[in-house]
N, C-alpha and C positions, 0 to 999 in steps of 0.2 A: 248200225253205226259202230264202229269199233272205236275202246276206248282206248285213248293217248298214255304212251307206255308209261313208265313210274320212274323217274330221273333214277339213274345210275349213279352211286356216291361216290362224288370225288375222293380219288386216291392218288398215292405216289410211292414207290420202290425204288429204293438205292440198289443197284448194283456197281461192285467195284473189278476194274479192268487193271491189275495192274498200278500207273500212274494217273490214271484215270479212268473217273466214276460214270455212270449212265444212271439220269433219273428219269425213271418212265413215268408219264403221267396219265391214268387211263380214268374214266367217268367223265360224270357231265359237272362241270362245274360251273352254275347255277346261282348267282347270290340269292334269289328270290324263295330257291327252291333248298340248297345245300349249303346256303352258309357261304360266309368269307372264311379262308385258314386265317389264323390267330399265328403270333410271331413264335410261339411255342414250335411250330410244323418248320417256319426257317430253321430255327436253331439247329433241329433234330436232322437235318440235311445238312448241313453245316458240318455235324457233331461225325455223322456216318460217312461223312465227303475228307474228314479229317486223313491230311497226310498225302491227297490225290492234288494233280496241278492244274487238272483239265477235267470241269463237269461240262457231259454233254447233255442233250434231252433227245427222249423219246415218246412224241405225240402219238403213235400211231392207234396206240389204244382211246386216242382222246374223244370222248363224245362231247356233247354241245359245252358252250363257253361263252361267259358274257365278262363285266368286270371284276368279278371274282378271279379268275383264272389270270387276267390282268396284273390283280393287284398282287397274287400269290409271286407273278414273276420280278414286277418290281420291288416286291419288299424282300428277295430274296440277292437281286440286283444288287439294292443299298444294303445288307447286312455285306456282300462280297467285299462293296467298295468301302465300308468303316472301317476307321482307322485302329489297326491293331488285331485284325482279323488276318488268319493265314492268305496267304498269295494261293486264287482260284480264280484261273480262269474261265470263264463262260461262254461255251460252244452254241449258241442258240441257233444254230442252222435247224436243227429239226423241229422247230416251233413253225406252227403257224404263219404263211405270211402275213394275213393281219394283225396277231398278237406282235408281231416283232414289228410293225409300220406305230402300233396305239404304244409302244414300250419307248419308240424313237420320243414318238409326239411328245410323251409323257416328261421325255429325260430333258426335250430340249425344254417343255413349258416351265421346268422346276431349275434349270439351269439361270432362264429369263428370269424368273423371279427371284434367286437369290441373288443375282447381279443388279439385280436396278435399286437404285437407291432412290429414294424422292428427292427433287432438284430443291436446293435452296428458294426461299420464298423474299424476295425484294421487298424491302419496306414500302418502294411507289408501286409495285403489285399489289402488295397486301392492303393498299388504302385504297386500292384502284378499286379493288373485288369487294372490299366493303362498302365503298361505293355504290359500286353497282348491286349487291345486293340491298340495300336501302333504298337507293333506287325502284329497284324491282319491287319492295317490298310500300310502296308509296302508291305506286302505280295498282297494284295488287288491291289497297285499302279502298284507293278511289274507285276504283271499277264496281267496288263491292257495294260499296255506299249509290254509286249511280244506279244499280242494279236493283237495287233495294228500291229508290225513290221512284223508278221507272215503274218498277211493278208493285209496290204500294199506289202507285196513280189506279193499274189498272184492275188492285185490288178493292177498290173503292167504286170499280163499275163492275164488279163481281165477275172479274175475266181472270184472277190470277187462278192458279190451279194450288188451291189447299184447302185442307179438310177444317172443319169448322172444329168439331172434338176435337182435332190438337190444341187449336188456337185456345178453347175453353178450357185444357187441362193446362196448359201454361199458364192463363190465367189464373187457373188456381192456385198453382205453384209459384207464383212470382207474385200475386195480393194475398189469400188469406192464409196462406201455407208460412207468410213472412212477416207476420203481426206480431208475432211473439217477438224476436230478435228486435225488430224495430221499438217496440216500444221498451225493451232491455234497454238499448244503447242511449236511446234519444230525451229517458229517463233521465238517465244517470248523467247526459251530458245537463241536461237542463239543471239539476238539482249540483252538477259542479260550477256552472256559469254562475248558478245565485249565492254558492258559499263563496267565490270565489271575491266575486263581485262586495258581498257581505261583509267579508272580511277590511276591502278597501275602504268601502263609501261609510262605513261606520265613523271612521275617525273624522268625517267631516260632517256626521251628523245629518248623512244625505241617504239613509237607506230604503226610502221608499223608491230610488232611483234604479234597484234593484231589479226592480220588474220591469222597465225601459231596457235595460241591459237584456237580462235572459231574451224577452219579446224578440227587442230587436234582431239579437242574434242567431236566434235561432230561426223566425221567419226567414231571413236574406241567406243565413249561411249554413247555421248547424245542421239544421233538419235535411235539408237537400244533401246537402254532402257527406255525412253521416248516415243518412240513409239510402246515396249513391254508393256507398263503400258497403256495407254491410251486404246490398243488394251483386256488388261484384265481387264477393266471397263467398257468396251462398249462392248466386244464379248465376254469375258470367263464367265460374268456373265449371257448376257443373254443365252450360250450354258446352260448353268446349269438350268436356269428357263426355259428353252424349256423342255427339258426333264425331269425336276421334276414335273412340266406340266403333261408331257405324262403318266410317272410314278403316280400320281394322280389321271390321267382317266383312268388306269387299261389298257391303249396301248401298254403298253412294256409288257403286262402280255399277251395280243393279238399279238403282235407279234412272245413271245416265243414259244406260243400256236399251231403258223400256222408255226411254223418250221425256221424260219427269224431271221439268228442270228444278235443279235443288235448292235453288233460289227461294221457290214458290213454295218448296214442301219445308226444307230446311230452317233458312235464316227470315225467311216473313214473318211465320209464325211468331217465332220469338221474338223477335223486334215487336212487333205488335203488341203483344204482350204485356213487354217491360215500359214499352211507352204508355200502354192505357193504364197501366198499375203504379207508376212511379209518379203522376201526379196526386195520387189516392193517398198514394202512401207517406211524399209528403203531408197533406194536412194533417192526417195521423198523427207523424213523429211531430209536426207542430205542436198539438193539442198535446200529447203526450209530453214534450220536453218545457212547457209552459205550465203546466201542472207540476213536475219537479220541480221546476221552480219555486213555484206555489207552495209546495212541502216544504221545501228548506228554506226559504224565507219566511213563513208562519215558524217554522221553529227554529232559528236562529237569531230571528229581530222581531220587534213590539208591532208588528205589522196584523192588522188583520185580512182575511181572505176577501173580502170587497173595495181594500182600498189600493191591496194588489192589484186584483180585476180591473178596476176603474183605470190603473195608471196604465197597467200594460194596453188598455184596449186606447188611451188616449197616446200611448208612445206607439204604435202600429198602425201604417196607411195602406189603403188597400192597395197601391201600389208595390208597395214590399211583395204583399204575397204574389202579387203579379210574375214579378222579379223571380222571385222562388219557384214557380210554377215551372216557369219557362226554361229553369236550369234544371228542375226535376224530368222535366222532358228530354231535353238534352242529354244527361248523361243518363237516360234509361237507354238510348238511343244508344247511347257512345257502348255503355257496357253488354249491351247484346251484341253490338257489331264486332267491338272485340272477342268475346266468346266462340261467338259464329267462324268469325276469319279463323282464328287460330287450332278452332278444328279443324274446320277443312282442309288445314295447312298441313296437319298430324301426321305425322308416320302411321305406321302399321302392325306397330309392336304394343306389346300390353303397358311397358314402360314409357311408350311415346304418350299411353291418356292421360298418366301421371303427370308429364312434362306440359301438356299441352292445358291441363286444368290450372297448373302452377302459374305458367305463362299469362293464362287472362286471368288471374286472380291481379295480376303484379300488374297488368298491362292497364284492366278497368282504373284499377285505384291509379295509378302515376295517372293516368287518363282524366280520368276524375279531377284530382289537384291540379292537372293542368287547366285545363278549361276551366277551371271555378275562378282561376286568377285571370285567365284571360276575360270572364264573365266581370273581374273584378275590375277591371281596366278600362275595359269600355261603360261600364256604370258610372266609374270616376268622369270620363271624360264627356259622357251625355249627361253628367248631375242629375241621376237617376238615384 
């Protein structure tokens, strides 16, 4: 088998006629192989073209050509046509007729483009299209939420298609991996609820009431909500940059590829997850944020630690914790689903994981406050 010759280097020689120049152009020019010329190689034909009125070309030396060869004629094109450049006409009859069909194409595509302007955007267009994308963006949520509960049905008769070691590595990552932070925050709130409280019910001589307060509030609302948000700063963001991630490396385009709906493999898992871990982790932050309490009320008033105990256990129904269970469920829910959508939604740039982790960071938590009040509303009106 004989081997394929060794590209020829692109070249070009000015000869000058008189009033006019001939640039011959002979080799293979090759981007892959020989490079694009650099605006240095215009000039220099320019500079040697100086004084003549008419450059012609001569291909006849030319060997192969791709868009190198292309580009060498239009940047030579646009240096003719800038403003304040000698008057040189250009003979291109001896080119190529494809290179002079792709130099048309070229002149007309960059002509379109510097003539279109983008058309003004109407204020009832612009509310229309926002519209519609919230719209779209609704329809998007519920689809995903349906999809979710459809195959959570048939992951509970062991038909969905997911790996069991994901599901137990998310579990790790979303209970024991988030003990720490949790009991950080949920601390600190309870130990701010009893100084807080402290401070007030002093002056009327009422501070054993202290432990009603923390209890209360933190069963019904601290602890769930408090450790809703922590949980969509530390897990709904990075669910999001995992799979904006994946969405990035073209994996979710391989999975839909090999038949793997992403449902199953993707967003179950993690929803699973945060739902079995976020009523856990509330009783945690309960325990933990009653205990702060505990602290700063032993040291801030003549309280002792039994007659704390006794009042909080007698200001707390097991109904509250009901109540709290239920919304710790809920927004494990809310905050993996946001995660999940918003990856999937991701672009494909490295800056899109960025964006797309920030997104469900901000989305979980507004998420979060919203449904707790909405949770708040309907508690009022069932006298719950």
């Amino acid at each position: 088998m004989t081997a394929a010759a060794p590209p020829l280097p692109a070249a070009w020689r000015l000869e000058r006629r008189g009033p006019e120049a001939e640039l011959r152009l002979t080799g293979d020019w090759i981007a892959r192989e020989t490079g694009l010329r650099d605006a240095a190689a215009v000039r220099q034909v320019l500079a040697e073209a100086d004084g003549a009125a008419r450059l012609r070309f001569d291909a006849s030396g030319l060997g192969r050509w791709d868009s190198a060869f292309v580009a060498f004629l239009r940047a030579l094109r646009e240096a003719v046509a800038a403003p304040g450049t000698q008057r040189l006409e250009l003979d291109e009859a001896g080119l190529p007729d494809a290179a002079r069909r792709l130099l048309t194409l070229a002149a007309e595509s960059g002509a379109a483009a510097a003539g279109t302007t983008p058309p003004r955007t109407g204020f009832l267009t612009l509310v229309g299209n926002r519209a519609i994308a919230a719209w779209a963006e609704v329809v998007a949520v519920a689809a995903l939420i349906g999809e979710t509960l459809l195959r959570g049905g048939a992951a509970l008769g062991g038909r969905a298609r997911m790996r069991a070691t994901d599901v137990w590595q998310l579990i790790r990552e979303a209970g024991p991996g988030a003990l720490a932070i949790v009991a950080i925050v949920n601390g600190l709130v309870g130990g701010i609820l009893a100084f807080v409280g402290a401070v007030q019910l002093r002056r009327f001589g009422a501070e054993i009431y202290v432990a009603d307060l923390v209890g209360i509030a933190m069963v019904r609302e601290m602890a769930a909500v408090m450790t809703a948000i922590v949980m969509a700063g530390r897990t709904g963001g990075a669910y999001a940059a995992h799979i904006a991630t994946m969405q990035g490396n073209e994996e979710i385009d391989a999975l839909q590829a090999l038949g793997i709906p992403t449902n199953d493999y993707l967003v179950l898992p993690r929803v699973l997850a945060l739902v079995l871990m976020m009523p856990l982790l509330y009783l945690y932050a309960c325990a933990i944020g009653l205990f702060g309490g505990l602290v700063v009320g032993m040291a801030t008033l003549d309280l002792t630690a039994t007659a704390y105990l006794v009042e909080t256990q007698q200001a707390i129904a097991g109904k509250q914790f009901l109540f709290g269970l239920v919304k710790s469920i809920t927004f494990g829910a809310l905050v993996a689903l946001a995660g999940c959508h918003i990856g999937l939604k991701a672009g494909r740039s490295a800056a899109d994981v960025g964006r797309a982790a920030t997104s469900a960071v901000v989305a979980g938590i507004i998420g979060v406050i919203a449904l707790d009040a909405i949770f708040a509303v309907c508690a009022d009106a069932l006298k719950f």
